[in-house]
Phi, psi and omega in degrees: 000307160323312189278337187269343171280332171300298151012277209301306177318331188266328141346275185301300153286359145291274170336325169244005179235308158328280207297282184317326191312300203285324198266330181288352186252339201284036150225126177303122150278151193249144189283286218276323174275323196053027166263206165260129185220124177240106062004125183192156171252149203224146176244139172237099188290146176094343189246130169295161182305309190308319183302332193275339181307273161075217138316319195270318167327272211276010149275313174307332186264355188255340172290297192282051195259118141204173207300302176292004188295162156245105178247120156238140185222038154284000168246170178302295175270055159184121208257137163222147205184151136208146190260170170220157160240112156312130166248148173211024166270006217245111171296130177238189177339341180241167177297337204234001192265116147285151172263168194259152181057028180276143168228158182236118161250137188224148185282150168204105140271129222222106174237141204269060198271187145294134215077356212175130165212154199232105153283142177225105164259149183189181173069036195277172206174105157290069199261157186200182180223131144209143190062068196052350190270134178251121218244179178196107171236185139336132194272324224249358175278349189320307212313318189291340198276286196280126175275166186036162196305309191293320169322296176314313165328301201289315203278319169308323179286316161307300164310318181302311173312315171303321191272337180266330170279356169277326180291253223314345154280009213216346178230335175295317186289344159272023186195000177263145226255149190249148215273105166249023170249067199261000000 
């Protein structure tokens, strides 16, 4: 009997404690904003600043298109853009209720060497509509968005999962070797 209430306690705080614990850390906070920031340097040996600028130039003006993007591209080695990702996921207050029209805008900055390169996304803004109303928040703020623990789970994972197949499409495409024989 014993051994089966420990069973159920441990259960029980897997399940309702663990998991939001585990889901609540996965979007890297930056130490200096305490916002959300996702960053890394990624090396490509052999390749000039100019090939890699480049490249980001043209995944940035042909990925990141909507009516609000912004690009500068007045310095040399450093790319400034923002993107939005559609969302159609983002659990809100109720069990069965989505929100309508969510987008994540976001900063995306690209700084450039020889050798080398540094993505930076940062600066997400959550906009979304439910019950007519149209909202905007803070990327680090979802918790307020999605009510209960699992929700807040779902809605995290989903937004992340979103923002990490856009990095992994963007460094795939950026190690990818180029074709000029079309």
């Amino acid at each position: 009997m014993k051994t089966k209430k420990t069973f159920l306690t441990i259960i029980f705080l897997a399940t309702n404690f663990l998991p939001f614990q585990l889901v609540k850390a996965q979007f890297p906070i930056d130490a200096e904003t305490g916002q959300v920031k996702f960053t890394a340097v990624i090396e490509l040996p052999g390749i000039a600043k100019d090939k890699i600028y480049n490249k980001a130039k043209l995944w940035v003006t042909s990925t990141l298109k909507s009516s609000d993007n912004i690009i500068d591209l007045s310095t040399p080695d450093l790319i400034v853009a923002t993107g939005n990702i559609l969302l159609d996921s983002i659990r809100v207050s109720c069990k069965t209720c989505f929100a309508e029209n969510a987008a994540l805008n976001f900063k995306f900055l690209v700084f450039c060497k020889d050798g080398k390169y540094k993505y930076s996304l940062e600066n997400f803004i959550l906009h979304y509509s439910y019950v007519g109303n149209t909202r905007e928040i803070g990327l680090d703020k979802i918790n307020e968005v999605a009510m209960g623990k699992t929700r807040q789970a779902e809605s995290i994972v989903y937004v992340k999962r979103k923002i990490d197949t856009l990095i992994a499409y963007f460094i795939s495409s950026m190690k990818k070797e180029e074709n000029n024989n079309w």
